[in-house]
C-alpha positions in Angstrom: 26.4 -30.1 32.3 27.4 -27.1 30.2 24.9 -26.4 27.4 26.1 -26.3 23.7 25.8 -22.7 22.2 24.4 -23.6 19.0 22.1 -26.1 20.7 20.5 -22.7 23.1 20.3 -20.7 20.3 18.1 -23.3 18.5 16.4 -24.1 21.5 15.2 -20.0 21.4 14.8 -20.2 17.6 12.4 -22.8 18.0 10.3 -21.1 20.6 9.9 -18.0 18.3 8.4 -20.7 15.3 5.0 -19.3 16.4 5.8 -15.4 15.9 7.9 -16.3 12.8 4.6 -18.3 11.2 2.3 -15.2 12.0 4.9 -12.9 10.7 5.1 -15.4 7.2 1.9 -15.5 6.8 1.2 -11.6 7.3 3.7 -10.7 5.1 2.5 -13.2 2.1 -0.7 -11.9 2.5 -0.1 -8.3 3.1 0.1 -6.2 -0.3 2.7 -2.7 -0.6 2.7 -0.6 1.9 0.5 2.2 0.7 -1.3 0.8 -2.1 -4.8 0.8 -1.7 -6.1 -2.2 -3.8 -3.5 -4.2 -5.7 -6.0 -5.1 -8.0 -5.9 -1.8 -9.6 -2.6 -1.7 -11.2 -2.0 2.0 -11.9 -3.3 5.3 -10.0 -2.1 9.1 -9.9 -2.5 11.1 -7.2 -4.2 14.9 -7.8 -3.4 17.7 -5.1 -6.2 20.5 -4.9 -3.8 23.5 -3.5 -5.6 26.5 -1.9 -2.5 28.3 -0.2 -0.3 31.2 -1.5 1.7 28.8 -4.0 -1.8 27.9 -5.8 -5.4 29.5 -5.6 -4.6 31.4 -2.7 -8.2 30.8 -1.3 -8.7 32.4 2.5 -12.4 31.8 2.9 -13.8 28.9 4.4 -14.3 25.8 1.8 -15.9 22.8 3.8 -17.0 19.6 1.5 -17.1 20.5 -1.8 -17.4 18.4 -4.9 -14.8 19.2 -7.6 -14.6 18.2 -11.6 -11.7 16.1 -13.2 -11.4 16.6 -16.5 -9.7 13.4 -17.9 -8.0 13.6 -21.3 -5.3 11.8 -23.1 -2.6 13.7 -21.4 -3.4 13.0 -18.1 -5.2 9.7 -18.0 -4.7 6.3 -19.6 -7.9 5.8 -21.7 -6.4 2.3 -22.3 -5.4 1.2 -19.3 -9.0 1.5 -18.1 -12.1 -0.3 -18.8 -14.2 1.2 -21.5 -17.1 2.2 -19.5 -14.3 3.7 -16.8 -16.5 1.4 -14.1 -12.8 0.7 -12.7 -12.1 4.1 -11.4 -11.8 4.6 -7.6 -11.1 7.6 -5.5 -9.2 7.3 -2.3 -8.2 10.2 0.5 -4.7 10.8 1.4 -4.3 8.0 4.1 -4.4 5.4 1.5 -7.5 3.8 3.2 -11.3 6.3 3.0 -12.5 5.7 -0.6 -14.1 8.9 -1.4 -17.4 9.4 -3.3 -17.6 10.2 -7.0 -19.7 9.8 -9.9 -18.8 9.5 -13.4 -20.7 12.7 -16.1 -19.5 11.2 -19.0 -16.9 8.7 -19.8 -15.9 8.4 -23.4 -12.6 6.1 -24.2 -12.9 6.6 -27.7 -12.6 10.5 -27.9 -10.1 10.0 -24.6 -12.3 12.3 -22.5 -13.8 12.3 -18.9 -15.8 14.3 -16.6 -15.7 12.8 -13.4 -16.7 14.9 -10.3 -15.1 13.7 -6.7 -16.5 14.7 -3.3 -13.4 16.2 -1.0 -14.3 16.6 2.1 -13.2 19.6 5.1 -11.4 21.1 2.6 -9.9 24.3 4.5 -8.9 27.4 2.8 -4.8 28.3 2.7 -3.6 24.5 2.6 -3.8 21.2 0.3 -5.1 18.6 0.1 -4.7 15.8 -2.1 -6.0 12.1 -3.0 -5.5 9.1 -5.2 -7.3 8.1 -8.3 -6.8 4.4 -9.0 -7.7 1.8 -12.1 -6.8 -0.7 -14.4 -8.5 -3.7 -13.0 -10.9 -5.4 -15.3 -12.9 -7.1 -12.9 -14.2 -4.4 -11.4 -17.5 -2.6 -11.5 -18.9 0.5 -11.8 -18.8 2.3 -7.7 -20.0 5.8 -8.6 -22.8 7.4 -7.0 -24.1 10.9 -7.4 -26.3 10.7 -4.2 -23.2 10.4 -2.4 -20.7 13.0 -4.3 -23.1 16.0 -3.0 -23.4 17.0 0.7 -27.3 16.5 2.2 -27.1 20.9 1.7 -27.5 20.3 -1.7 -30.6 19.7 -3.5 -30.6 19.8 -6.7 -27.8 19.3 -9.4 -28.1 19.6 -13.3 -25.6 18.3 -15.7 -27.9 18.5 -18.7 -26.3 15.7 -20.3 -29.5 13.6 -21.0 -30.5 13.7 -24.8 -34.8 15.1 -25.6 -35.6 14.1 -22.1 -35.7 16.4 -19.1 -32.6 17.1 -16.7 -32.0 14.7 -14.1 -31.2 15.3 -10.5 -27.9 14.5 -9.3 -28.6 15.1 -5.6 -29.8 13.1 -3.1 -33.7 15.0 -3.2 -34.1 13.8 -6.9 -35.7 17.1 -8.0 -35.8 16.4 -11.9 -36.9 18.7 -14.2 -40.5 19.0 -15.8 -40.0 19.0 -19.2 -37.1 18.6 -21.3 -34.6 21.2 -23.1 -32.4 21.5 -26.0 -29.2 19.8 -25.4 -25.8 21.6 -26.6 -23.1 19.2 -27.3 -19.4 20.5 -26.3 -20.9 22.7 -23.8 -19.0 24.0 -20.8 -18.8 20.5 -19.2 -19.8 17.8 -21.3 -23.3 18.5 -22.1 -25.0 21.5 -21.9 -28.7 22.8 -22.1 -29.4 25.6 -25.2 -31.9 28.0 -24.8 -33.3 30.1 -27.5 -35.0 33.1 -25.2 -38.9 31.1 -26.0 -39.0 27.9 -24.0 -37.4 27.1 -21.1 -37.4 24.5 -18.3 -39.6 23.9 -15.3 -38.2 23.1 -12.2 -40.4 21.0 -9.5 -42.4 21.9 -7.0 -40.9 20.2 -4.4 -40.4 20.4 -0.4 -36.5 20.8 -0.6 -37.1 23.2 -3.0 -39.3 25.5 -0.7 -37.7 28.8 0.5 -38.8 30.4 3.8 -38.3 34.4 4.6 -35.4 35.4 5.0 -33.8 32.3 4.6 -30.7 31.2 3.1 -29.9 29.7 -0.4 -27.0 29.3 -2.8 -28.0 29.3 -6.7 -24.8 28.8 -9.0 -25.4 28.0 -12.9 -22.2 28.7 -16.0 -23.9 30.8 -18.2 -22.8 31.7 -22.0 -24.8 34.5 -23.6 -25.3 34.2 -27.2 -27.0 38.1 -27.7 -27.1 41.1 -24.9 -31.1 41.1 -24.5 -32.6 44.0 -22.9 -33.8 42.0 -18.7 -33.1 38.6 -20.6 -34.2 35.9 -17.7 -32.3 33.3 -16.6 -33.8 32.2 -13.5 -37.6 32.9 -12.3 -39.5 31.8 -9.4 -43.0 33.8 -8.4 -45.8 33.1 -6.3 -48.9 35.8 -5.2 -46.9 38.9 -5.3 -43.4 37.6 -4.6 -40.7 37.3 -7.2 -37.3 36.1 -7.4 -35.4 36.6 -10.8 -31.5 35.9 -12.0 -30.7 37.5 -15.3 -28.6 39.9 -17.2 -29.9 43.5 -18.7 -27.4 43.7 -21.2 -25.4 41.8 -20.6 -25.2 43.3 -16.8 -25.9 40.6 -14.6 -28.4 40.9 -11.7 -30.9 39.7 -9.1 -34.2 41.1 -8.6 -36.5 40.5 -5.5 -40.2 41.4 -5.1 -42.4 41.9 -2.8 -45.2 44.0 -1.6 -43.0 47.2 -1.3 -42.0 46.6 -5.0 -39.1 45.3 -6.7 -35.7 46.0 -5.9 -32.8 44.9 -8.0 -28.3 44.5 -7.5 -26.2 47.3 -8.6 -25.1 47.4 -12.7 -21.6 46.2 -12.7 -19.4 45.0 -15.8 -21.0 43.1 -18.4 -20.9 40.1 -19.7 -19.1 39.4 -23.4 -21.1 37.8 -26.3 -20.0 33.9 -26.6 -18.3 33.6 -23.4 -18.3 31.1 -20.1 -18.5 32.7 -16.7 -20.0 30.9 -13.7 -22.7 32.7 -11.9 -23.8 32.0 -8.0 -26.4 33.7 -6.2 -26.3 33.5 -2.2 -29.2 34.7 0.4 -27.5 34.9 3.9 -30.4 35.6 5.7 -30.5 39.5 5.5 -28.9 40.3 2.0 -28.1 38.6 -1.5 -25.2 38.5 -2.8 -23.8 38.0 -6.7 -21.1 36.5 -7.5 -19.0 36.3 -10.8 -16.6 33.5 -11.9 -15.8 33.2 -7.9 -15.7 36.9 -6.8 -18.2 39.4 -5.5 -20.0 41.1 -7.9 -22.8 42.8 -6.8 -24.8 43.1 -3.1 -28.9 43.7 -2.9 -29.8 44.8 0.1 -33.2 42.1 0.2 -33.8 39.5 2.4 -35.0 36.0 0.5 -38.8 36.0 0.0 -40.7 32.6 0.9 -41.7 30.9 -1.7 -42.6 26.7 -2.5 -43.4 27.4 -6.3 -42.6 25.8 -9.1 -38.9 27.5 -10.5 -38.3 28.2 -14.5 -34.5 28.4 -16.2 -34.8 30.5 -19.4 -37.7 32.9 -18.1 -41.4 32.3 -17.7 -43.4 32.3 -20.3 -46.7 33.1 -18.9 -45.0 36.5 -17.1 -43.9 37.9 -20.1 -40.2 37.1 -19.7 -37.8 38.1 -22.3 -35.7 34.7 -21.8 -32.3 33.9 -21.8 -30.3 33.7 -25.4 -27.3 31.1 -25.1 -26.0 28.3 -23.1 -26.4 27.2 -19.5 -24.7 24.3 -17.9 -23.7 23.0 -14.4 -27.0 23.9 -12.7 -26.7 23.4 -8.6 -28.6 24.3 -5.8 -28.3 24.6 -2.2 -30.5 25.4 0.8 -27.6 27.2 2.7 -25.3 29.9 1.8 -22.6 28.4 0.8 -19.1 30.4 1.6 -17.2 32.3 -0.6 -14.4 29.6 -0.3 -16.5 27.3 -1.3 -18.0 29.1 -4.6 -13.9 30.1 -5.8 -13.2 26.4 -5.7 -16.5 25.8 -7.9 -15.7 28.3 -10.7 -11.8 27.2 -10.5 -12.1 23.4 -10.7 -15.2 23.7 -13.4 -13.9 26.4 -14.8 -10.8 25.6 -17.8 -9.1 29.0 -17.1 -8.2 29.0 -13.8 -8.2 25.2 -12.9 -4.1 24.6 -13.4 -3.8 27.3 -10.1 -5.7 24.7 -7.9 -6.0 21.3 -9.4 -3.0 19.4 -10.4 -2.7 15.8 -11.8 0.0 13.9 -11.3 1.8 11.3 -13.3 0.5 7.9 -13.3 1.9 5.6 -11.0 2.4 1.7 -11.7 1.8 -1.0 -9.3 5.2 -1.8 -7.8 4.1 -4.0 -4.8 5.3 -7.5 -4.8 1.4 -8.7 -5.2 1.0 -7.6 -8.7 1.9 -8.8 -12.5 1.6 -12.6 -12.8 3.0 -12.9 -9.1 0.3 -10.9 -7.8 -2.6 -13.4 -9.2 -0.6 -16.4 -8.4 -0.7 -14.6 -4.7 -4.7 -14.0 -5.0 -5.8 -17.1 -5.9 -3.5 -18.8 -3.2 -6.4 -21.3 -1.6 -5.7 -20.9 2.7 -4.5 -24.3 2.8 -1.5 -23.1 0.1 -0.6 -19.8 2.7 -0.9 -22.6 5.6 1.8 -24.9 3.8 4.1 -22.1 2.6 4.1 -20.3 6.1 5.5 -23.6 7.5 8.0 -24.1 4.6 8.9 -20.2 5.2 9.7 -21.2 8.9 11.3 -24.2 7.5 13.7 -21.9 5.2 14.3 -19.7 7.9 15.8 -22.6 10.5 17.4 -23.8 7.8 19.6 -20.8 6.8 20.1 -20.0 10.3 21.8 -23.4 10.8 23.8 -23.1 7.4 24.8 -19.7 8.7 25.8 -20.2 12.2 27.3 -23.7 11.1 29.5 -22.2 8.7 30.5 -19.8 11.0 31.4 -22.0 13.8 33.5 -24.3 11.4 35.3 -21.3 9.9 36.1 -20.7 13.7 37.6 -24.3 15.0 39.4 -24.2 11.2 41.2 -20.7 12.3 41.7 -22.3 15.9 43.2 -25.6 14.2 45.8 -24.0 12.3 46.7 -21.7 15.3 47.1 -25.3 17.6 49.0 -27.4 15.1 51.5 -24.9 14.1 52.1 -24.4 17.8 51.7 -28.4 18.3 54.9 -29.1 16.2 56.6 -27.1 18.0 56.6 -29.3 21.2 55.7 -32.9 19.4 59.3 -33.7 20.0 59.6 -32.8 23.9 56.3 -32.9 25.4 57.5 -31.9 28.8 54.7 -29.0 28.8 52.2 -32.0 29.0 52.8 -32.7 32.5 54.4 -29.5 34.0 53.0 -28.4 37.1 51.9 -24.7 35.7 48.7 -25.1 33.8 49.5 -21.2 32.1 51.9 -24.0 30.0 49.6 -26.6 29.4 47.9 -23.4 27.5 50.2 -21.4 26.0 52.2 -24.8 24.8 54.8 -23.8 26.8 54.9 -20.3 25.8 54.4 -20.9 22.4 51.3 -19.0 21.8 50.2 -15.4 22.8 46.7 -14.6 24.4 45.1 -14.3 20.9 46.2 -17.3 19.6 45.0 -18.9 22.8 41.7 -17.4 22.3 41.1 -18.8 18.9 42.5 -22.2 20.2 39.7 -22.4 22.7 37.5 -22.9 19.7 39.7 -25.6 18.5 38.6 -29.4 18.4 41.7 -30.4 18.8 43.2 -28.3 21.6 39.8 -29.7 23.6 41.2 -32.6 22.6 45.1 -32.2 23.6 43.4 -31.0 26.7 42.1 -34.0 27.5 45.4 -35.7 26.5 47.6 -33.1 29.1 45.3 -33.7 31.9 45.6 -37.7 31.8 49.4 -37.4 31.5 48.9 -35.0 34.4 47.1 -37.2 36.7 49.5 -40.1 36.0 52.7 -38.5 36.9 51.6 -36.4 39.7 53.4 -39.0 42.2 56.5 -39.3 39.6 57.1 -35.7 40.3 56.8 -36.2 44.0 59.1 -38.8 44.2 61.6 -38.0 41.8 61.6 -40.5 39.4 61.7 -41.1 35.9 59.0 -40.0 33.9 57.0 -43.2 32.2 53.7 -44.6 31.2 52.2 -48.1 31.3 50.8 -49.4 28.0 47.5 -49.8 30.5 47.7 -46.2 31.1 48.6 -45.4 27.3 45.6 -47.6 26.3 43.7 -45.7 28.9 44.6 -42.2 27.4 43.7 -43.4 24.0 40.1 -44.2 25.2 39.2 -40.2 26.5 40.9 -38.9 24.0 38.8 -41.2 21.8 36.0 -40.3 24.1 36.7 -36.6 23.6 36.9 -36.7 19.3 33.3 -38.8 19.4 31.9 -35.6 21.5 33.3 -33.4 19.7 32.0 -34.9 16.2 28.6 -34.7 17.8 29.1 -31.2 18.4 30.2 -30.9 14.5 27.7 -32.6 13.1 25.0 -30.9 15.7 21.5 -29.2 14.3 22.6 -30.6 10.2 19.4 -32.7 11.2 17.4 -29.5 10.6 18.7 -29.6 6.8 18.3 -33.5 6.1 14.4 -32.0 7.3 14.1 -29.2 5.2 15.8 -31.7 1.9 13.2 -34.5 2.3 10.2 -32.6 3.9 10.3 -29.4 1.9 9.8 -30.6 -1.7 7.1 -33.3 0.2 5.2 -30.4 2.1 5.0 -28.5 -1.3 3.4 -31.0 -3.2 1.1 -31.6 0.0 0.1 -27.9 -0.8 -0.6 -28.3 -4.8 -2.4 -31.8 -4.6 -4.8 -29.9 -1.7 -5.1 -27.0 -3.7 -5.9 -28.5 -6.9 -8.5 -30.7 -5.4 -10.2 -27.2 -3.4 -9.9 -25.3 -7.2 -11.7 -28.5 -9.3 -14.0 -28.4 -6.6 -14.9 -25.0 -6.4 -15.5 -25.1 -10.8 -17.4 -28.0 -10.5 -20.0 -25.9 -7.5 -19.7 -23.1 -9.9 -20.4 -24.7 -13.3 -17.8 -22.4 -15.3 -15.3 -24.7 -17.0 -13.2 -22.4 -18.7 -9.2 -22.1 -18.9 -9.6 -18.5 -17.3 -11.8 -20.2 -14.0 -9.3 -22.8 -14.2 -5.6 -21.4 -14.9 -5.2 -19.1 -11.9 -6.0 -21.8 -8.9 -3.8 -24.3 -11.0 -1.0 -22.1 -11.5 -1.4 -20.7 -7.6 -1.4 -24.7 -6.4 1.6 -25.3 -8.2 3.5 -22.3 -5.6 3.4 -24.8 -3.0 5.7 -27.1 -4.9 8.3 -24.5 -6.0 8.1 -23.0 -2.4 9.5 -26.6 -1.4 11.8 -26.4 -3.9 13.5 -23.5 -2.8 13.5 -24.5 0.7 14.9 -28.1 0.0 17.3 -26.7 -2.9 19.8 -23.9 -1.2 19.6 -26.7 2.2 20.9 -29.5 0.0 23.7 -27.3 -1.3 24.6 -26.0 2.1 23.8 -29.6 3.8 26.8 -30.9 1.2 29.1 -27.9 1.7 28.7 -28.2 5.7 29.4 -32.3 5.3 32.4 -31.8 3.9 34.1 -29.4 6.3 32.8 -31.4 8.9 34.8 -34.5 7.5 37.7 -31.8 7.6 37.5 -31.3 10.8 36.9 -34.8 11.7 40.1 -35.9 10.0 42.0 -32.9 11.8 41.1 -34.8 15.0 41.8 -38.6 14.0 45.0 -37.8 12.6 45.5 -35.4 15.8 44.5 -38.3 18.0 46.5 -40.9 16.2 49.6 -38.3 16.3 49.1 -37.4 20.1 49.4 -41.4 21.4 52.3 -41.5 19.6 54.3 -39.5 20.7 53.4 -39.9 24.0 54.2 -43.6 23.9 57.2 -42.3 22.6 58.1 -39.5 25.3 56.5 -41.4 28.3 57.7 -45.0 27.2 58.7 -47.0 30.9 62.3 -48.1 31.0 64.1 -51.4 29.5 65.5 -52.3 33.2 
């Protein structure tokens, strides 16, 4: 028995009902394709570019940690939360959230200082990552400890108000006592020292240098007067000194020891009221100054051990003349940190130089289908409601399919019809054709009808049909033509040729009105299944308020609204198949009536042709 095309196809649609449910359900559940978290509904993306089109940086870099500056033109203040608790960092690949922590976050005066740790950042390239926010529910992530590598160990902001510096680092090396804070220093707060008191560091184990070891100092510095060996940085034990300051304005390092003191070349000096970052690095055998991310100066000295306390702004008790002006951005390390790595620093802190490396882009807006009002309609989904609407998805699917390859197989017995009945008249009259010995005739309607018209007739109801018809007549008046004789037809035989072609219209109607069960399912059970899925999740949400004890229209709105998905997902399955289910019905009636009338027309004039003789 000869399978029904539509019938296979269905058969191999329904198979697939498993893979097109997973597929449902991942896709409903899945957010955009490269948005991080769609509950953060806006993020920009800021590129850090060290090649030839940008900073042109050639020395090594590793994991550095690099400022934003947030302000009005580059951030949305108010699309944030107030405390900016909602900001999140995330690399390149859409998915390694990348560790930050927030100096000082102030939505009123639209300004930010938020410092982001970049990891294997290699010189000549770029890099870039995403800053996301604008989701209320969220909480504050940041986390200093994390934002600095374990090299680092110890990292002033000076942002606290009369109470000493605190460590940003992972070591926790705060200061002693406190200082003087400036206000609108070089980032955010600053620390103001008048040349008389300074600050103490710790004397602390991650502090303690060994001979000839290697360090990385780095402080912006702003003098206010050009002392005469004004020091910025002291640290002395027995007869060992180490000392960072400016004679000047001429900005040095000293190292002592028991052969005496030597001290960096003079170079260029430093101008009254003005920011420049300063780094000192011990590599093992020399130190080396740097200036606002370039060499400066080279002492020929290795680092001397010491495990003493440290002061900024000179020591009192030695006889310092201290440093006159502002400090700020005080860091550490207990390696010597590249020269890569010290040019990013003073370009990304610095305000000068920070549009070659650092750019912001614009702010992008959520576009994924998960966000808006559809987005927390989709999050509040219960996983009963995804269960319901991946079946009514499947549901929709079989059902278009069927309206689809329904349509199209009427459309093609319609075109086969006409093609049959215009070359049907032309034989009605003298159906001689029906019971010729050449079955090319039987076809072509006696020539009637080329090979494309024959090959849209195949797909014609009623040519089946008139096949049926021509083969009876066939059989009957195979032993006229072998005898001779006239041509004629019992009424038995007649009445016998009305019941197949009877026979033939019911199969074919059964073909027509094949799979249309799939949309009488998708009428009744869609809008049934739907309502299945909002009376289960209403019940799940009312329970989950009444464990929770927060009756509230914002704890109760969201699982409401989401339950009430599952009812307009069975609408819109049982909607567009009640339209096509009505649609189809009709052209099948069509096509039906093409065949009864066909039937009716065929006996007739075959009684007619074939009708025995009055003798």
């Amino acid at each position: 028995m000869r399978r029904n095309p539509l019938s296979s196809a269905c058969l191999r649609l329904l198979r697939t009902l498993p893979l097109i449910c997973l597929f449902a359900v991942s896709s409903l559940a899945s957010a955009g394709s490269n948005w991080w978290d769609d509950e953060f509904t806006v993020r920009k993306k800021i590129t850090l570019d060290a090649s030839s089109k940008g900073a042109a940086i050639v020395e090594p870099i590793g994991s550095v940690a690099v400022l934003l500056r947030l302000h009005d033109g580059n951030f949305q203040f108010v699309a944030a939360k107030e405390d900016g608790g909602d900001l999140r960092f995330v690399a390149a690949d859409g998915k390694t959230p990348l560790a930050y922590h927030i100096e000082k976050y102030d939505a009123v005066l639209s300004e930010a200082f938020v410092w982001v740790n970049v990891p294997d950042f290699k010189p000549g390239e770029a890099v870039s990552f995403w800053a996301y926010y604008g989701n209320p529910k969220a909480s504050r992530a940041d986390d200093s400890k994390a934002t600095y590598d374990v090299d680092t160990v110890l990292v002033y902001h000076f942002g606290e108000r009369s109470a000493p510096a605190v460590d940003s680092a992972l070591p926790g090396n705060n200061a002693q006592n406190a200082g003087v804070t400036s206000e609108g220093s070089m980032i955010a707060g600053g620390l103001r020292l008048n040349g008389a008191k300074g600050v103490s560091l710790p004397e602390a184990a991650s502090l303690a240098w060994t001979q000839g070891g290697r360090m990385t100092w780095s402080a912006w510095v702003k003098p206010a007067v050009l002392a005469d060996n004004a020091v910025l940085f002291s640290r002395r034990e027995d007869d060992r000194a180490f000392v960072v300051g400016a004679d000047k304005g001429v900005p040095y390092v000293e190292v002592k020891d028991a052969a005496g003191a030597k001290r960096s070349p003079a170079g260029a000096p430093l101008a009254v009221n003005s920011w420049h970052h300063l780094a000192v690095v011990a590599n093992g055998a020399e130190i080396s100054l740097l200036l606002d991310g370039e060499p400066y100066a080279t002492l020929d000295s290795p680092l001397p051990a010491m495990k003493s306390a440290a002061f900024l702004g000179g020591d009192p008790d030695a006889g310092d003349t201290g440093w006159s002006g502002e400090v700020d951005e005080l860091q550490i390390a207990k390696v010597a940190r590249p020269l890569g790595f010290l040019q990013v620093a003073s370009m990304s802190q610095g305000a000068d130089k920070v549009a070659r490396l650092l750019t912001v882009g614009p702010d992008e807006q959520a576009s994924t289908w998960l966000s808006g009002t559809f987005g927390i309609l989709m999050r509040s989904l219960t996983v009963d409601g995804w269960i319901v609407i991946a079946v009514l998805v499947v549901m929709a699917v079989i059902s278009w399919w069927v309206m689809w390859s329904k349509s199209a197989y009427l459309n093609a017995i319609s075109r086969g019809n006409a093609q049959f009945m215009e070359a049907w008249r032309l034989v009605a009259n003298d159906l001689t054709v029906l019971d010729d010995a050449s079955a090319e005739k039987v076809n072509t309607l006696g020539g009637h009808v080329d090979a494309a018209g024959i090959e849209r007739m195949r797909k014609a109801s009623v040519f089946r049909i008139y096949h049926i018809g021509a083969e009876e007549i066939r059989h009957r008046l195979v032993a006229d033509r072998r005898l001779n004789t006239r041509k004629a037809l019992s009424g038995r035989s007649i009445q016998a040729i009305r019941a197949s072609l009877d026979g033939g219209l019911v199969r074919e109607t059964q073909k027509l009105n094949q799979l249309m069960v799939f949309l009488t399912i998708a009428i009744s059970g869609g809008p049934f299944l739907g309502l299945l899925g909002t009376v289960v999740g209403v019940m799940i949400t009312f329970a989950a308020i009444a464990a929770a004890g927060d009756v509230n229209v914002n704890a109760i709105a969201p699982g409401i609204a989401a339950a009430l998905v599952a009812t307009v997902a069975g609408l819109v399955v049982a909607i567009p198949a009640l339209f096509g289910y009505n649609y189809l019905t009709s052209r099948i009636k069509e096509a039906t009536t093409d065949m009864h009338v066909f039937v009716d027309e065929f006996v007739t004039k075959m009684a007619e042709f074939y009708r025995e003789s009055a003798e």
